[in-house]
N, C-alpha and C positions, 0 to 999 in steps of 0.2 A: 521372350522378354518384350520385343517389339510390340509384339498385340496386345500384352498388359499395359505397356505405358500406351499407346496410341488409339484402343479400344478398337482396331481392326478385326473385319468378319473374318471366322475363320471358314464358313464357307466357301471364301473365295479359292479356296486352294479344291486341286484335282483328286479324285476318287483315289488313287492310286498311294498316297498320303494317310489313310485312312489311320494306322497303327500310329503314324506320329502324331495326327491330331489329338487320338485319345489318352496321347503320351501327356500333351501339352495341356487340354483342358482339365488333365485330372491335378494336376500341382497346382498347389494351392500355396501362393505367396501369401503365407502367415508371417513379418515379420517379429522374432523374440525381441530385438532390441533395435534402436532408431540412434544415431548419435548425431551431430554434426559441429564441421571447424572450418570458421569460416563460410567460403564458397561450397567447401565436400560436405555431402550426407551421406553417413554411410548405414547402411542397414543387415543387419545376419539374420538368419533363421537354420531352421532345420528338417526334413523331416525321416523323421528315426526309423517308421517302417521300410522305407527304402534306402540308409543310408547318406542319405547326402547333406551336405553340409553347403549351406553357400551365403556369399556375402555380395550385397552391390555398392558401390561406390559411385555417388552421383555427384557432377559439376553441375554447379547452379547458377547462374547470370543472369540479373536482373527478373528473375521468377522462373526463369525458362532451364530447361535440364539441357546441357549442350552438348553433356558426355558422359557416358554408364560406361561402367565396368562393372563385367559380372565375375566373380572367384568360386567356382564352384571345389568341394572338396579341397581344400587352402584355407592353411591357417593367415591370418593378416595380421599385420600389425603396421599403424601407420604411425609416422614419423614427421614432425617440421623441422624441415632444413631450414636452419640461419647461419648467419656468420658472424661467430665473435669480434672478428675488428682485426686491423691489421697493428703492428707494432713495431719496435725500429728500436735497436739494441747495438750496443757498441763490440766490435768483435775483439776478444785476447789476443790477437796475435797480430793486431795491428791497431793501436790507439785511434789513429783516423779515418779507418774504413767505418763505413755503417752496414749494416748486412741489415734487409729489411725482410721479414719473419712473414712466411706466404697467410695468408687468412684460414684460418679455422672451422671448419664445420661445425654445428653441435647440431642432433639430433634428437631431441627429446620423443619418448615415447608418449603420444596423446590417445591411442584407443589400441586396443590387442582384441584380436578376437575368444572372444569365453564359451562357445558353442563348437568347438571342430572337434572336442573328446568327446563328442555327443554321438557322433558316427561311427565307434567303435573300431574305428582303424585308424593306423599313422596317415597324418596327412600332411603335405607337404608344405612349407612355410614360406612368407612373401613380404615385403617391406614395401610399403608403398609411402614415400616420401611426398608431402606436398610442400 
């Protein structure tokens, strides 16, 4: 992934590498679909004749990518954590106590991923909350 995003020769690496180079130059990052929220871009593809399924997840600031995550064979589904608010209720068994009610998470789902039955096996599942 490194020498896709960064355009690094792959000649620099030792004879002995040979197998994983033509592992590496032969994938071919087509991605099916591009989404993005926010700061995150996320991207899936597939490719069928070998099985795999994968997704990356880029942080973006101010133009610049500052952090990939790659999900290979993993289903995704990402999520924004918020907080509904806090609130403050009078309790029954005591008129003058206040019991104040801890805050709320809500999770709404924003992207799931639609390509991981493409690989014809169970694949494992992942919440990735921003």
């Amino acid at each position: 992934m490194m020498r896709l995003l960064t355009g690094a020769d792959n000649n620099n690496n030792n004879n002995s590498n040979i197998k994983d180079q033509s592992i590496q130059s032969s994938f071919s990052f087509s991605p099916k679909s591009i989404a993005s929220f926010g700061s995150i871009v996320i991207a899936e593809g597939c490719d069928s004749e070998r099985g795999i399924y994968w997704v990356h997840a880029w942080t973006v600031t101010d133009g610049i990518i500052t952090q990939v995550r790659e999900y290979f064979n993993t289903s995704l589904t990402v999520t924004r954590l918020s907080k509904i608010g806090r609130s403050r209720s009078k309790s029954r068994s005591s008129a003058s106590s206040t019991v104040e009610i801890a805050s709320v998470h809500y999770c709404p789902s924003v992207w799931e991923s639609s390509l991981s039955n493409l690989v014809g096996k169970s694949v494992p599942g992942l919440v990735l909350a921003i």
